[in-house]
C-alpha positions as CSV (number, residue, x, y, z in Angstrom):
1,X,-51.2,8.0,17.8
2,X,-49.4,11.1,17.5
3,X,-45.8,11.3,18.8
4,X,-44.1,13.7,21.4
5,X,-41.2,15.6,20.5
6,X,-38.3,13.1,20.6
7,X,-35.6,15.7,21.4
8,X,-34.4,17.8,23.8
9,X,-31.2,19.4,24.3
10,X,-29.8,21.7,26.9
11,X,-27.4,24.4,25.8
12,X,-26.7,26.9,28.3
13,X,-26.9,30.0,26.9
14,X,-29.7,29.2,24.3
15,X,-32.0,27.3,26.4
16,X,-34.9,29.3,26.7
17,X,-36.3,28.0,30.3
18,X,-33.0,28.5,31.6
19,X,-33.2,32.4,30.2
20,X,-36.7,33.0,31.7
21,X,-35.4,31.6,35.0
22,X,-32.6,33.8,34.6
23,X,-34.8,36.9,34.2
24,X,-37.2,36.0,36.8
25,X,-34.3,35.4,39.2
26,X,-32.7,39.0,38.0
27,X,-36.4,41.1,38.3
28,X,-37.0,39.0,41.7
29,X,-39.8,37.1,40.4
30,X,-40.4,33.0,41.3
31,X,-39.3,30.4,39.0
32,X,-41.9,27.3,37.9
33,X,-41.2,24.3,40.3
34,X,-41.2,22.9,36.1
35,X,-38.8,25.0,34.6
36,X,-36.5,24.8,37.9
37,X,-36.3,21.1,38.0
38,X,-35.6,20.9,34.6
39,X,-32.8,23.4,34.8
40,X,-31.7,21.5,38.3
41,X,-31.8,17.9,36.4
42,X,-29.0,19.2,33.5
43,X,-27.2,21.2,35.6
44,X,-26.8,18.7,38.2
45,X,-25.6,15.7,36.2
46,X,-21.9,17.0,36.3
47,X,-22.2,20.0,39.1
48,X,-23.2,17.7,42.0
49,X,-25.8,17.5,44.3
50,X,-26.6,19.7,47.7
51,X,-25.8,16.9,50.2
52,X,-22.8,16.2,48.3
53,X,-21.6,20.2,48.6
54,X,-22.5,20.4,52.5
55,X,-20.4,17.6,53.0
56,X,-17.5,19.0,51.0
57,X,-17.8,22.0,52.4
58,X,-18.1,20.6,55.8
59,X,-15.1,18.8,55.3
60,X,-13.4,22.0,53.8
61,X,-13.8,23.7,56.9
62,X,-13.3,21.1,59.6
63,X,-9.8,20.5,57.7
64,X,-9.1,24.0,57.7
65,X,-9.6,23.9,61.6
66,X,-7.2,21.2,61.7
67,X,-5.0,22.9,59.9
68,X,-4.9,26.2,61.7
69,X,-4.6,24.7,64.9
70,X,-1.7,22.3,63.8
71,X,0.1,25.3,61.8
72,X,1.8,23.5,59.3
73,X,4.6,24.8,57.0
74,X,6.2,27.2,59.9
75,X,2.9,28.5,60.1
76,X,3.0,27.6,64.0
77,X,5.2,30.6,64.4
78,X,2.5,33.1,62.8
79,X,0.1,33.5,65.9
80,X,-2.5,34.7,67.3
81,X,-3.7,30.7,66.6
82,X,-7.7,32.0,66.0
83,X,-6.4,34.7,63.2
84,X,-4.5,31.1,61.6
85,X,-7.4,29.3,62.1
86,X,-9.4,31.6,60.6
87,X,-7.2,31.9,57.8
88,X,-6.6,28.3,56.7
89,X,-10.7,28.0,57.2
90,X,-11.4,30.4,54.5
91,X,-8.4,29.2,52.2
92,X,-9.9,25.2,52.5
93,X,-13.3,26.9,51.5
94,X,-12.6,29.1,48.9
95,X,-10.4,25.4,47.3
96,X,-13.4,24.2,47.8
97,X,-15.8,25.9,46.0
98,X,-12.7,26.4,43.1
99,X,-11.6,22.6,42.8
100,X,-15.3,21.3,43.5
101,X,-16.3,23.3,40.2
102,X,-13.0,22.6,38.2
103,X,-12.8,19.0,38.7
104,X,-16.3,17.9,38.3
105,X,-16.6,19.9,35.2
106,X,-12.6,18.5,34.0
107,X,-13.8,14.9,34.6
108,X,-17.1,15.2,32.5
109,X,-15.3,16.5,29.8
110,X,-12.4,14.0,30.1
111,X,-15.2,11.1,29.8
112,X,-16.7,12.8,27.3
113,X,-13.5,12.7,25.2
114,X,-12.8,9.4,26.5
115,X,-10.1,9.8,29.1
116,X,-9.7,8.0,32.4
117,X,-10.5,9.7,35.8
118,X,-7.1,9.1,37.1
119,X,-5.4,10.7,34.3
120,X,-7.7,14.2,34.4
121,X,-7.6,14.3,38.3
122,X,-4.0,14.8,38.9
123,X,-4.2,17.6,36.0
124,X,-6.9,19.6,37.2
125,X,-5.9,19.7,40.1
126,X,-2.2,21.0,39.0
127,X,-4.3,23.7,37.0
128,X,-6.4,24.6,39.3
129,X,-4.0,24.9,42.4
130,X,-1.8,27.3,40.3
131,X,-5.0,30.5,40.8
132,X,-5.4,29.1,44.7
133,X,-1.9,29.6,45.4
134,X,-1.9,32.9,44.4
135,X,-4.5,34.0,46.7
136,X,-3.0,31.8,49.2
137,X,0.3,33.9,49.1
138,X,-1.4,37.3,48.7
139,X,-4.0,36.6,51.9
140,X,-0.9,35.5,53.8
141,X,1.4,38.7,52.9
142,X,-1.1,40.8,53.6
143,X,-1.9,39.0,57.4
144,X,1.8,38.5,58.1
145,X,3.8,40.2,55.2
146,X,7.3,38.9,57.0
147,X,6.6,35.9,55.2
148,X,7.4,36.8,52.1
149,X,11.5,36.4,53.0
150,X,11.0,32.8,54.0
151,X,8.6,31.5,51.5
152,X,9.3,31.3,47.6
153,X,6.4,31.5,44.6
154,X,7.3,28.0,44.1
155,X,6.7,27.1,47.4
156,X,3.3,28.3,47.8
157,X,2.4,26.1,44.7
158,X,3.4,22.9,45.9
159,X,2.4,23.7,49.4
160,X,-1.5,23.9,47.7
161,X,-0.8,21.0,45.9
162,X,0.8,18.7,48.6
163,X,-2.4,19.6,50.0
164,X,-5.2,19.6,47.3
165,X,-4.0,16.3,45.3
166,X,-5.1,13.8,48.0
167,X,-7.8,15.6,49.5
168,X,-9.5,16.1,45.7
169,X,-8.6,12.0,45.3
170,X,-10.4,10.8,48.6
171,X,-13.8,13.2,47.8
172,X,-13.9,12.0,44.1
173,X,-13.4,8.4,45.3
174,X,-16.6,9.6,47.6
175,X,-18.9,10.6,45.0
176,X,-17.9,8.2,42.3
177,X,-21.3,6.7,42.1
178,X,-22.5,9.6,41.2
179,X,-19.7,11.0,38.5
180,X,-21.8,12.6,35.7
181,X,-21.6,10.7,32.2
182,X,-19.6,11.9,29.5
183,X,-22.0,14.2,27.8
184,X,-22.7,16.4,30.4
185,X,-24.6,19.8,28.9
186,X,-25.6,17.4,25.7
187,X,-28.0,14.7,27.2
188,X,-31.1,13.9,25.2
189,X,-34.8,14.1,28.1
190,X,-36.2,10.5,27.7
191,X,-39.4,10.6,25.6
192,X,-41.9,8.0,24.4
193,X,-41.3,5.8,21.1
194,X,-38.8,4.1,19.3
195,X,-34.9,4.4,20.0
196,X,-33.3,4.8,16.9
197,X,-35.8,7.5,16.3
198,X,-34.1,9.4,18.7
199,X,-30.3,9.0,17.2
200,X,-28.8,12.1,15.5
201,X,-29.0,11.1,12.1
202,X,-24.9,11.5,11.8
203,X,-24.9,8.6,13.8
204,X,-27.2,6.1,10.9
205,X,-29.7,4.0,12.3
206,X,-28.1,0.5,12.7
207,X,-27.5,0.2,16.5
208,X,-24.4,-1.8,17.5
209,X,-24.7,-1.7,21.5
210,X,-25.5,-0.3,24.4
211,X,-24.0,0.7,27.6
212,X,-24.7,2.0,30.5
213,X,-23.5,4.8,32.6
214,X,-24.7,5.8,36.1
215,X,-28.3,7.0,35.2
216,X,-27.9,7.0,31.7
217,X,-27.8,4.6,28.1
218,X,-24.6,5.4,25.2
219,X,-26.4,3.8,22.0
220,X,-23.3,3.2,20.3
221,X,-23.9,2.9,16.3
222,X,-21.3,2.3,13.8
223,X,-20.7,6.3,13.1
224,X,-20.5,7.0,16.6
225,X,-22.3,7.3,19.9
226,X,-25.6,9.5,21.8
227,X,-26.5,9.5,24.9
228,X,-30.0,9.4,26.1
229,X,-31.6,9.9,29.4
230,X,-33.0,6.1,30.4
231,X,-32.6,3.3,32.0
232,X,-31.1,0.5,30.5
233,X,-34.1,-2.1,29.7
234,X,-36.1,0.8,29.0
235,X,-33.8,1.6,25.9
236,X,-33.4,-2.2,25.4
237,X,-37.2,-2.5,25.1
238,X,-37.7,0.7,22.9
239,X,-35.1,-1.2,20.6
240,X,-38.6,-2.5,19.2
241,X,-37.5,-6.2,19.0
242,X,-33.6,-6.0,17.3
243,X,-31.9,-9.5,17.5
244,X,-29.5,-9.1,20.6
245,X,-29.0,-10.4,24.2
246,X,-27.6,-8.3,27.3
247,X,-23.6,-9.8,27.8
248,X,-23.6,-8.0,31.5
249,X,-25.4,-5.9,33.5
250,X,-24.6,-2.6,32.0
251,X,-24.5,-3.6,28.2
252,X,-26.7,-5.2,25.3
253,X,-25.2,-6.3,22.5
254,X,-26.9,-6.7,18.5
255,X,-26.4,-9.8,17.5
256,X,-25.1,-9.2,13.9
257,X,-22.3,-6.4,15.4
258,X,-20.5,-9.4,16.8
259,X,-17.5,-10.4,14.8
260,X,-14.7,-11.7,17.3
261,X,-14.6,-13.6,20.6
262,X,-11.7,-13.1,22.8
263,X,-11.3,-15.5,25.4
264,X,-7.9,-14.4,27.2
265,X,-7.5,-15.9,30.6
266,X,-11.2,-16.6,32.1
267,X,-12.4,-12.8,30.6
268,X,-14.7,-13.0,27.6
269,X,-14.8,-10.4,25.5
270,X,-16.6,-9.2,22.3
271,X,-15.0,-7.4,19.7
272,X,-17.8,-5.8,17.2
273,X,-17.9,-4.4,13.9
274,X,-16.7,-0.5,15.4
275,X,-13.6,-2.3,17.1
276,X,-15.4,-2.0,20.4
277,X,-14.8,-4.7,22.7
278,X,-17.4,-5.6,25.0
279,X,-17.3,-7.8,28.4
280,X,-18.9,-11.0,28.9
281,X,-20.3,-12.0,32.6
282,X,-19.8,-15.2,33.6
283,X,-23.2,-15.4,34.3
284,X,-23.6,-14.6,30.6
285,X,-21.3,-17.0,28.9
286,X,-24.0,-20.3,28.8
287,X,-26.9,-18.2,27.8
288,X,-24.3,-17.0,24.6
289,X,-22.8,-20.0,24.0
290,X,-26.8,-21.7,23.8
291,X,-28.0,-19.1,21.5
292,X,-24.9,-19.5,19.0
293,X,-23.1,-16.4,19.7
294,X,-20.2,-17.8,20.1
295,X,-19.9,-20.2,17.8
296,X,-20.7,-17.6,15.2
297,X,-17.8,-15.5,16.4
298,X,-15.5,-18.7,16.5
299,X,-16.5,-19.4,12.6
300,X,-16.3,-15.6,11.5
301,X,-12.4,-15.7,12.7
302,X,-12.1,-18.7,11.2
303,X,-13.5,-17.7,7.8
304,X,-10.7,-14.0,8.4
């Protein structure tokens, strides 16, 4: 039986469905329902979805109400109250649109490169409140430009901070579930046959683990790790029989990658041949323990 192409890769600039889209968009002509939901399933792993931008937005504006009618900062004293309203509306939107781009884009690439979502929040958000508090003070000049004697360029920086850091906290915590992976413009299109097959051949063929993340599978391999668009038993069945046994819900583990057992407290862990430690759900533990696992671990520290 002949096999389908095993790989497909999205790079923006290259990608030559996201080109014609971008000519037929630019001479006016329809896209392909095709070529527009292919574009819509890469682009949308790490930009968000539509419900989850009408909400933001919604939120954006019904705080910037809030906001103009309340008049923080000594803004109280700068009046008419629909011009502050007004103003406050736009500035929540306009973050928006700025920090809903930034951060989603800064945590993909932080995951990507293998740092925690509470470490890259905090900094986007500092970097990306600098350009929003520029505009902030240059709107606000311009409507009421007494207010540059009372307020410093300082000020209008942490002012958009104070503000931005826990708004951009609670809507992150809101969309977690659906966080893109780390790999977000590098995602290999699930396609018929064998796994390995479908690893970069930097990466070797001898798979290690894999794990799971939201909608998609890391095959982690001794050189490094790919990510693939699949469900998790789907990759664990196009493993074409390899010696393993799923440790928890979101990872399998090869059998022969195994070489420590850590058994700290009532957490069991795995420690395999990359130095990547893997959990162990309790639900997990007897079915290990019966096929040998961990008595193979125990004797391979033993024989270190």
């Amino acid at each position: 039986m002949e096999r389908a192409p095993t790989l497909t890769v999205f790079r923006a600039p290259e990608n030559l469905r996201f080109r014609e889209w971008a000519n037929g968009f630019v001479a006016g002509r329809a896209v392909s329902k095709g070529g527009l939901q292919a574009i819509r399933r890469r682009m949308g792993s790490w930009i968000g979805t539509a419900a989850e931008w009408r909400r933001e937005l919604a939120v954006a504006v019904a705080c910037g109400l809030f906001f103009g009618a309340l008049g923080p900062f000594g803004a109280y004293l700068m009046g008419p109250t629909v011009l502050r309203m007004g103003y406050w509306t736009a500035m929540f939107v306009t973050g928006q649109i700025l920090f809903g781009v930034g951060v989603r884009f800064a945590l993909c690439q932080g995951r990507r490169w293998g740092q925690p979502d509470w470490f890259v929040l905090p900094l986007a958000v500092a970097v990306f409140a600098a350009p929003l508090s520029l505009l902030c003070a240059a709107v606000s000049i311009t409507l009421w430009p007494s207010v540059v004697r009372y307020v410093q360029p300082a000020e209008w920086y942490g002012q958009v901070l104070l503000i931005s850091l826990p708004l951009n906290v609670v809507l992150v915590w809101l969309r977690r579930g659906r966080l893109a992976p780390a790999d977000p413009l590098w995602v290999e299109v699930d396609t018929p046959g064998d796994l390995v097959s479908r690893l970069p051949a930097r990466l070797g063929r001898r798979v290690l683990c894999l794990q799971m993340e939201d909608h998609y599978v890391r095959v982690h391999t001794e050189l490094g790790s790919h990510l693939l668009n699949m469900p998790l038993k789907d990759a664990i069945a196009a493993l074409g029989g390899m010696e393993g046994l799923q440790t928890h819900r979101s990872w399998w583990v090869a059998r022969e990658a195994v070489v420590e057992v850590s058994d700290a407290g009532r957490a069991i862990k795995l420690r395999l041949s990359n130095d990547l430690w893997v959990p162990v759900a309790r639900s997990a533990v007897t079915r290990l323990r019966e096929a040998g696992w961990l008595a193979l671990a125990d004797q391979s520290i033993e024989r270190v």
